[in-house]
C-alpha positions in Angstrom: 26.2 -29.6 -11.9 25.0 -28.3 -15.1 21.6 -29.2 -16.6 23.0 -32.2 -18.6 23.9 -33.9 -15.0 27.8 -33.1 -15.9 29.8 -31.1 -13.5 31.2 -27.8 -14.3 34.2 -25.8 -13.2 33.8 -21.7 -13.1 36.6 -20.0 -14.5 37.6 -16.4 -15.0 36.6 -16.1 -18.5 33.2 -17.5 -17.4 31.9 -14.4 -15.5 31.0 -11.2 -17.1 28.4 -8.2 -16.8 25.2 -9.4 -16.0 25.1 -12.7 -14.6 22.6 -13.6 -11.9 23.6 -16.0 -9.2 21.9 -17.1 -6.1 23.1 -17.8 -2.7 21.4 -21.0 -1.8 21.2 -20.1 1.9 19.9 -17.0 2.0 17.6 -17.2 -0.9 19.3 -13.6 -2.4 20.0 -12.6 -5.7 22.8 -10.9 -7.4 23.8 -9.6 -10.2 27.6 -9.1 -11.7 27.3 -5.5 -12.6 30.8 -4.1 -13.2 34.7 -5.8 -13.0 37.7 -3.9 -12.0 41.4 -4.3 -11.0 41.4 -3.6 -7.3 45.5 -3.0 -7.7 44.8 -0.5 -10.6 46.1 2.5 -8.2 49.2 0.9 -6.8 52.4 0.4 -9.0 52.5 -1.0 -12.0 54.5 -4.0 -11.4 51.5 -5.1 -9.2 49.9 -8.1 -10.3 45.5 -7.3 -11.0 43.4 -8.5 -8.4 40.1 -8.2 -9.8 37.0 -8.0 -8.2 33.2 -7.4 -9.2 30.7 -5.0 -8.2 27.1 -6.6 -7.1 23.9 -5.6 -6.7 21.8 -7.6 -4.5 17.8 -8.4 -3.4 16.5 -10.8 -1.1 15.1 -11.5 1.8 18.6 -11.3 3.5 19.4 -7.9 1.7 18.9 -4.4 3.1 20.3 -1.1 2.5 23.6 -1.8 3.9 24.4 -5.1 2.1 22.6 -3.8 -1.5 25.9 -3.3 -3.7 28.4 -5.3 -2.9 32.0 -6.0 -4.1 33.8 -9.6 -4.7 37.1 -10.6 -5.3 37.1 -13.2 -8.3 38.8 -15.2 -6.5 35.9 -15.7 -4.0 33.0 -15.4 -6.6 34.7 -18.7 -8.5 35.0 -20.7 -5.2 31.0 -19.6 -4.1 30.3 -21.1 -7.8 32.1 -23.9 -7.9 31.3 -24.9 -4.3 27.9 -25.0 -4.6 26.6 -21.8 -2.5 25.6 -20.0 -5.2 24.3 -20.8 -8.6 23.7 -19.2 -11.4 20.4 -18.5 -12.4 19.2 -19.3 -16.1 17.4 -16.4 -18.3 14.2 -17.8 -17.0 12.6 -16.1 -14.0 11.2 -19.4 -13.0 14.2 -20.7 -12.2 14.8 -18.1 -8.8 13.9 -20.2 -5.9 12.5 -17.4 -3.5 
C-alpha cells in the first residue's frame, strides 16, 4: 500500500536507476543500479527480457550475494507481493 492507504500496482515504467527496496524478511537493502536486455546477444527477432543489476547490504548479504541480477519480471512480482518495498528518500524509513 502506498502512504495514502491506497494500493498500488508496480509496473515496468515504475523502476529505474536508483531505487532502493527492501526485502522485508531479511532486513537487506538494494539498490536498482543498471537495466539491460538479457536477449541482447541472441537474434534479433528475440523478444527483450530485461533484467536489473543490484547491489545489496544487509545482514543477510556477503560477498557472494553483493551484486545481484533480476529479471523484471521477478522484481515487479517481489513489489507488488509485498516482500520487498521500496524505501522513501528518507533514511529513517530502512527498518534494520
Amino acid at each position: 500500500m502506498g502512504k495514502d492507504g491506497k494500493y498500488f500496482v508496480w509496473g515496468e515504467s515504475d523502476l529505474s536507476i536508483g531505487i532502493m527496496v527492501q526485502d522485508v524478511i531479511s532486513g537487506d537493502v538494494g539498490i536498482f543500479v543498471s537495466r539491460y536486455n538479457v536477449m541482447e546477444v541472441w537474434r534479433d527477432e528475440e523478444l527483450p527480457i530485461w533484467a536489473w543489476n543490484m547491489m545489496w547490504t544487509g545482514p543477510s548479504t556477503n560477498i557472494q550475494n553483493r551484486n545481484t541480477p533480476f529479471t523484471e519480471f521477478g522484481i515487479l512480482g517481489l513489489l507488488n507481493s509485498g516482500r520487498w518495498v521500496v524505501v522513501d528518500k528518507d533514511p529513517e524509513d530502512v527498518d534494520i
